[in-house]
C-alpha positions in Angstrom: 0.0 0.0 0.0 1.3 3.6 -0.8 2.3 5.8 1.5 0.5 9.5 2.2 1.6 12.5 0.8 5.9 13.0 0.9 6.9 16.7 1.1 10.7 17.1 0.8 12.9 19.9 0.3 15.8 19.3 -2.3 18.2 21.4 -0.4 17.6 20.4 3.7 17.3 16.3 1.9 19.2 13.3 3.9 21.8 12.7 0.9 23.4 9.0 1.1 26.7 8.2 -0.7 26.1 5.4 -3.5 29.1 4.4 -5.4 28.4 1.9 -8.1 31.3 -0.3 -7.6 30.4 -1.3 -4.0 26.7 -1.8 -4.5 27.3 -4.5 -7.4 30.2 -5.7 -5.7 32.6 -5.1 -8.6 36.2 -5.0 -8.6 37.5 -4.3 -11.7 38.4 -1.6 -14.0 35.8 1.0 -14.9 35.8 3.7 -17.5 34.1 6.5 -15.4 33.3 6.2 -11.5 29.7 6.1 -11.0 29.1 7.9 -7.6 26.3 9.5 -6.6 24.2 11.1 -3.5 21.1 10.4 -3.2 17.1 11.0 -1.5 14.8 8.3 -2.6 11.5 10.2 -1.9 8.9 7.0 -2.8 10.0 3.7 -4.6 8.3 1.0 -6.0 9.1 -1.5 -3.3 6.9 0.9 -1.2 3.9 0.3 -3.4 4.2 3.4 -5.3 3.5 3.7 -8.9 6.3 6.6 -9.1 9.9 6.4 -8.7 11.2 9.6 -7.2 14.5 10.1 -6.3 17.0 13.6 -5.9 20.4 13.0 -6.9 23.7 14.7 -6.5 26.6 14.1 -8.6 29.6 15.0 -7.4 32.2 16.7 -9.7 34.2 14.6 -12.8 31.7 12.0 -11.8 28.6 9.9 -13.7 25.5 8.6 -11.9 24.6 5.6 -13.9 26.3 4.2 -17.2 24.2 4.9 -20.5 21.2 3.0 -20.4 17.3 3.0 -21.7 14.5 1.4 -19.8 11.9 -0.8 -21.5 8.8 0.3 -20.5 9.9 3.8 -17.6 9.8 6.9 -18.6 12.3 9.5 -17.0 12.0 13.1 -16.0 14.8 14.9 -14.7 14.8 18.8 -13.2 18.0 20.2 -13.2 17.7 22.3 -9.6 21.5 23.5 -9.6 24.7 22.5 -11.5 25.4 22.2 -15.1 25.9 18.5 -16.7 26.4 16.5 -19.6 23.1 14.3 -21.4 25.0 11.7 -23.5 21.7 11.0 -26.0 21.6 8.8 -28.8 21.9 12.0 -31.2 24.9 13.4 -29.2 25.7 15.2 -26.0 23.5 17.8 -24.6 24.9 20.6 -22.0 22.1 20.9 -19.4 22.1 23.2 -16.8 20.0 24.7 -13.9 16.4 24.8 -15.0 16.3 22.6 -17.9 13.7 19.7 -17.7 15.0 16.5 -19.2 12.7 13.8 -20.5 14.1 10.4 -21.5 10.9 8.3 -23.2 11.4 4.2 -22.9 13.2 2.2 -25.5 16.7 3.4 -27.5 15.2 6.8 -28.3 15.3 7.2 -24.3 18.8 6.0 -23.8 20.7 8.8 -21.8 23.9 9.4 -19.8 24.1 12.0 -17.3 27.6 13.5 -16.3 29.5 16.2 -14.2 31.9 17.5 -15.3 32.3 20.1 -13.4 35.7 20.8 -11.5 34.3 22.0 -8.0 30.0 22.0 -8.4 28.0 19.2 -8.2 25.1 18.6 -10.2 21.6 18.2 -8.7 18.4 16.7 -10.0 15.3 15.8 -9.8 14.1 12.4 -11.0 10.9 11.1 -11.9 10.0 8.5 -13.5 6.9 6.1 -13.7 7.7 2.0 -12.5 6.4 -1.2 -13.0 6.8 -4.1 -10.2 9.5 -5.7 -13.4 12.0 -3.4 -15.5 14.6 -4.3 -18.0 17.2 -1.6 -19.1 19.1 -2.0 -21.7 23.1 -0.5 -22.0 23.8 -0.8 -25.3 28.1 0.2 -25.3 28.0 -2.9 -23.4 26.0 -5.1 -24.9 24.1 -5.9 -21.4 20.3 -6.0 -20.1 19.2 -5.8 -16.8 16.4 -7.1 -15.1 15.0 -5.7 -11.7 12.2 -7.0 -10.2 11.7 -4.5 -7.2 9.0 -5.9 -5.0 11.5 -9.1 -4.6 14.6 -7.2 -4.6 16.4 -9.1 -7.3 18.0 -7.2 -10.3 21.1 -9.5 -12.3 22.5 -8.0 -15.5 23.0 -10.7 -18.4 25.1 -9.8 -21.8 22.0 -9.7 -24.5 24.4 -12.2 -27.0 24.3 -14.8 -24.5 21.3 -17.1 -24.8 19.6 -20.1 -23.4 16.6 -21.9 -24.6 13.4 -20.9 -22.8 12.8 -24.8 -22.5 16.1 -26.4 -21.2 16.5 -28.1 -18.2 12.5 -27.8 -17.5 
């Protein structure tokens, strides 16, 4: 069942520190560090048909690697900073103010960056969720599949297959 109404202010928010590499308990090499602070304001493991989260980046730093959902849609609201939306058509300089939206599928697939020397880059994000999600990185070559009310997301490389029947 959702919760009631959720006021929160961006700026007085309870950041926590997510880096990227600890959460999916990776070791290796990365091309970017994917660190972020974040507020998650409602969720769908809380029953809540939006996902609403505010974000800081910190300087010279990604939040998530370049991705597109399957069936979310994404709104971000830049409230401070300036940042870098790698699109499918390019790179787009955003900055305090702009709204961003990312629709579902490869038209969607988006990037945000800092890279910024000393400011971080703070947003809004909104986006609509389903109790199942796949998002797709295509520099990679990888889907992921999150189911959140179970709390089990696993990545897979999309040229690796099995056949829906064996071993049933």
């Amino acid at each position: 069942m959702p919760q009631g109404i959720i006021v929160q202010n961006a700026k007085t928010a309870e950041y926590k520190r997510s880096d990227l590499k600890k959460a999916c308990n990776y070791e290796g090499a990365l091309k970017e560090e994917y660190v972020h602070d974040m507020c998650r304001i409602s969720s769908p493991s809380a029953g809540n048909q939006l996902y609403v989260t505010l974000y800081s980046i910190p300087p010279q730093k990604s939040n998530y690697p370049y991705h597109y959902h399957a069936a979310a849609e994404e709104v971000f609201y830049i409230i401070s900073g300036k940042g870098v939306l790698e699109t499918p058509d390019g790179d787009i300089a955003v900055s305090e103010g702009d709204v961003l939206v990312a629709p579902r599928g490869e038209k969607g697939a988006h990037k945000l960056s800092n890279p910024s020397e000393h400011e971080p880059l703070v947003y809004l994000d909104v986006d609509n969720s389903f109790p199942v999600e796949t998002t797709f990185h295509p520099h990679t070559n990888k889907a992921v599949i999150t189911w959140y009310e179970g709390k089990f997301q696993k990545a897979y490389r999309i040229d690796s297959d099995v056949n829906y029947l064996e071993g049933e």
